[in-house]
N, C-alpha and C positions, 0 to 999 in steps of 0.2 A: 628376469624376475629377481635375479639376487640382488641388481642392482638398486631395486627400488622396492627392495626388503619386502615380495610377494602381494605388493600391492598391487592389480590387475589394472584398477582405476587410473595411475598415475600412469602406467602405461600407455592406454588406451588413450588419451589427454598427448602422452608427448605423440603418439603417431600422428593423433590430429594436427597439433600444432608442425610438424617436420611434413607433413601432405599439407597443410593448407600455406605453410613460405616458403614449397616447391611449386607452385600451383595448379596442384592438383585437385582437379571438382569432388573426387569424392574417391573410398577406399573400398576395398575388399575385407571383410571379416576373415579371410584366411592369409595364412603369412608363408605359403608355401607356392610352391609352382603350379597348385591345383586350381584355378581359376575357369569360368567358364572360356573357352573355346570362340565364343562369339567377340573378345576381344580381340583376339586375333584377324579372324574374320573382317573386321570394322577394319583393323588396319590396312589391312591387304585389298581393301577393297577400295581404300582412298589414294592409297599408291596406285593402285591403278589405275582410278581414275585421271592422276594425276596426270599418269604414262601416257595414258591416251589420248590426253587432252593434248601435250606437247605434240607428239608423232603427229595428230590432224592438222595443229599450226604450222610445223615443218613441211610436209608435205603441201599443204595449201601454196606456200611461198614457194616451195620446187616446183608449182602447176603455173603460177601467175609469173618467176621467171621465167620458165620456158616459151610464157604466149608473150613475152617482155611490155608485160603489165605493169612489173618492177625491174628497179635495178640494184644489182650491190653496190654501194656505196664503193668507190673507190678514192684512198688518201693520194694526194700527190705525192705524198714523201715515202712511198712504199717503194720497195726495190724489185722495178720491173725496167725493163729496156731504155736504154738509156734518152734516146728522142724523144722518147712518149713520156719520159720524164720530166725533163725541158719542157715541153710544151704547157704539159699540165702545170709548170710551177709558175710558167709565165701569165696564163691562165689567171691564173690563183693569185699571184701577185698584182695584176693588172686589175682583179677583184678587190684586192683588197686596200689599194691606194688611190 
């Protein structure tokens, strides 16, 4: 308030302007940690949907690996045994010219 010599108005203007080029849809008339509850709420409840949404895609891909419905991708240039190295590079070579 001191800074804008107890004029309330110029206040209320600059939160607007610092929430609307943060982009924020809209504010709370209190300026404290007192807020309803149900913000909260909302959050928590998109995080988890989020969670859960992931865990069923993961899961789905561990069901349709296991029936080898899919497969993991595997790189030729990854460091596994040395023969089945070679193989796949020649593979991949003979793919690629």
């Amino acid at each position: 308030m001191e800074i804008f010599h107890e004029d309330g108005d110029k206040i209320d203007r600059l939160n607007e302007i610092l929430c609307e080029k943060a982009g924020f849809p809209s504010t709370y008339s209190v300026s404290t940690q007192t807020y309803t509850r149900k913000v909260d709420l909302n959050v928590a409840q998109a995080l988890a949907g989020v969670g859960a949404t992931a865990q069923r895609i993961c899961t789905d891909i561990r069901h349709l690996a296991n029936l080898k419905e899919i497969e993991e991708y595997v790189s030729p240039f990854v460091m596994i045994p040395e023969s089945w190295y070679l193989i796949q590079c020649k593979t991949w070579i003979n793919k690629s010219f």
